[in-house]
C-alpha positions, 0 to 999 in steps of 0.5 A, a space after each residue: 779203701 779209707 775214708 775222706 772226711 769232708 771239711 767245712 770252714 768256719 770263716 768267722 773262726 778264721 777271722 779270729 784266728 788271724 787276730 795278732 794274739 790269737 794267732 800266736 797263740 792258737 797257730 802255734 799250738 795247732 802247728 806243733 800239734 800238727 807236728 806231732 801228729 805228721 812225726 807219729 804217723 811217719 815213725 808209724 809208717 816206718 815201723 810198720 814198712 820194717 816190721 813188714 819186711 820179711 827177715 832174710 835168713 842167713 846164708 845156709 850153713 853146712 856140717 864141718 865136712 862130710 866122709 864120703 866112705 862112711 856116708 856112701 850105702 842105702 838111706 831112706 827117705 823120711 820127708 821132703 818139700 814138695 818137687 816136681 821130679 818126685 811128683 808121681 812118687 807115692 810111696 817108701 823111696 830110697 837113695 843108694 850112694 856108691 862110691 866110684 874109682 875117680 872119686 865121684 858117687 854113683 847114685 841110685 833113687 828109687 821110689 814106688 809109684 801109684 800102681 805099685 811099680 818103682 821108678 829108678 833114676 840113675 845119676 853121679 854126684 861129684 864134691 865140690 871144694 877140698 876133700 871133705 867137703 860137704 857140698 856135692 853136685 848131682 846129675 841125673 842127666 846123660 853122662 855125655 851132657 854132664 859138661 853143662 853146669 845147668 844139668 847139676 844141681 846142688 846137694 849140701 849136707 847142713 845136717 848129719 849125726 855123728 854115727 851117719 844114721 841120719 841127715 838133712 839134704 838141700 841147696 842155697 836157696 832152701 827150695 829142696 829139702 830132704 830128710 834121710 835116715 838109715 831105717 825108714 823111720 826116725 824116733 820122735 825125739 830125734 825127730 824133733 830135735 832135727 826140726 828144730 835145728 832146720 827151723 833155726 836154719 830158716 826152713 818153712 818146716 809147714 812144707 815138709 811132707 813125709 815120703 808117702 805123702 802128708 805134713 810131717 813137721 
């Protein structure tokens, strides 16, 4: 809480000010240094409010376009932000894409639980925009709710390597983000390249945890 400075009145002081030369004079120099002060505080305080407001990040960019072909088959987990629906996951987890007759993809998400069993989830992931796209929406929810635009979430691909051996996973608003890879593990280069490209997308990285569990970033 600040401090109230108490002030006093030297009536004889004022008196002396309201001299006709002395008030000229002194008042002047009182009110431009009075001036001074209020101006300084007030760009302090501006600056201080802008430095306060946090950047927003641009919005979320994607890779160019994504082939489904090449990227459907097995990918491995390596780190993601926390999530509620992979709460009980305490181990490897893997996702497996199929690609169906009418262009849709089958998807397929294990993870091994506490006591050793695998949890499965069965959903569909559908492109959105023209082919190529690298924006996608999964479902995990029954096939007969899939008419609900609120059972779909968004799955965009912002990162993905040529050779389609590795790949960061997340939406608009940069609340998920997953990190997979075709082998469970990724090579510490690698690794720190892909860091620094979500950073750049501005990513928390400081919430990324490994599958298993634990900082990865």
């Amino acid at each position: 809480m600040p401090r109230q400075a108490a002030l006093s009145v030297d009536n004889r002081g004022m008196t002396s000010l309201l001299t006709p030369h002395r008030f000229s004079l002194l008042a002047w120099r009182s009110v431009t240094l009075a001036l001074g002060l209020s101006l300084g505080l007030s760009a302090a305080l501006i600056t201080g409010a802008a430095e306060a407001q946090p950047a927003t990040p641009a919005p979320l960019a994607t890779v160019s376009s994504v082939d489904l072909d090449r990227y459907v088959g097995r990918w491995y987990e390596i780190a993601r932000f926390p999530n509620r629906f992979q709460k009980d996951c305490s181990g490897p987890a893997t996702a497996d894409y199929a690609l169906q007759p009418n262009g849709r993809v089958q998807v397929t998400n294990r993870c091994l639980l506490a006591d050793g069993k695998t949890d499965e989830a069965l959903g569909e992931a559908r492109r959105l925009g023209d082919p190529g796209s690298p924006k996608l929406e999964v479902r995990f929810a029954p096939a007969w709710l899939s008419w609900l635009p609120l059972v779909w979430g968004n799955y965009w691909v912002i990162d993905l390597d040529p050779a389609y051996t590795l790949a960061a996973v997340s939406e608009p608003k940069r609340e998920y983000l997953w990190v997979l890879a075709r082998q469970p593990q990724v090579d510490a280069s690698t690794w720190d390249a892909l860091m620094a490209r979500l950073r750049a997308q501005g990513f928390d990285l400081s919430k990324l945890q490994k599958a298993g569990g634990g900082s990865k970033s």
